[in-house]
C-alpha positions in Angstrom: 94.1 55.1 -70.8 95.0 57.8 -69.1 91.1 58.9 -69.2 90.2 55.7 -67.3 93.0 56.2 -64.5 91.3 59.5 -63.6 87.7 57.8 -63.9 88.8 55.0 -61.2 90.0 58.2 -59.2 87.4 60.2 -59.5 85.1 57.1 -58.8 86.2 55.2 -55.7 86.0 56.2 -52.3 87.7 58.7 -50.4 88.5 56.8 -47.6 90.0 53.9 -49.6 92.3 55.8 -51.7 93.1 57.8 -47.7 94.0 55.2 -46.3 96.3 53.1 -47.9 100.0 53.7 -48.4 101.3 55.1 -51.4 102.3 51.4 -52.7 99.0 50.0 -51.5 97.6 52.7 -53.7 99.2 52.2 -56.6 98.7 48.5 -56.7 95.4 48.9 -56.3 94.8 51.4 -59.4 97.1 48.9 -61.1 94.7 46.5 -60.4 91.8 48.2 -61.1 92.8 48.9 -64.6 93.7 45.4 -65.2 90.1 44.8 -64.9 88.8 47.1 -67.4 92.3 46.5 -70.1 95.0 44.2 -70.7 98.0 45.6 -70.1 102.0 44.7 -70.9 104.7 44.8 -68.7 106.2 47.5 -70.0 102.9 49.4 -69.6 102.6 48.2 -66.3 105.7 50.0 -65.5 105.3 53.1 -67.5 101.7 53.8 -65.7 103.1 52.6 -62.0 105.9 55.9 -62.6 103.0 58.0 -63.9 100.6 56.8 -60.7 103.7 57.1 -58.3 104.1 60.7 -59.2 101.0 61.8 -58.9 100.0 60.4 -55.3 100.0 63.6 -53.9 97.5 64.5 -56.8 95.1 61.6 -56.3 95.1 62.0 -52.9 93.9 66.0 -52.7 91.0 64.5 -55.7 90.1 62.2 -53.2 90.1 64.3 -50.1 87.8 67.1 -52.0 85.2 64.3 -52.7 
């Protein structure tokens, strides 16, 4: 799982993943994985913590793109 997080990172745009919020971010990784797994609540939340604290991370991927 944590493979296909970095993939949708490493794979969308710069300038999406720049210019949304930290929330808008998120969601929309969240959302992006939905479409690839199916994922429990409890999975939702454990990857939201994991996503929230690595913004700063995703975003500096992104910017280097």
């Amino acid at each position: 799982m944590l493979r296909q997080i970095w993939s949708l990172v490493e794979d969308a745009q710069a300038t999406m993943i720049l210019n949304q919020d930290d929330p808008s971010l998120v969601e929309w990784l969240l959302n992006q994985l939905r479409e690839q797994r199916s994922l429990a609540n409890e999975e939702v939340e454990i990857i939201s913590h994991y996503l929230r604290a690595r913004t700063p991370l995703i975003r500096e991927i992104a910017a280097t793109h």
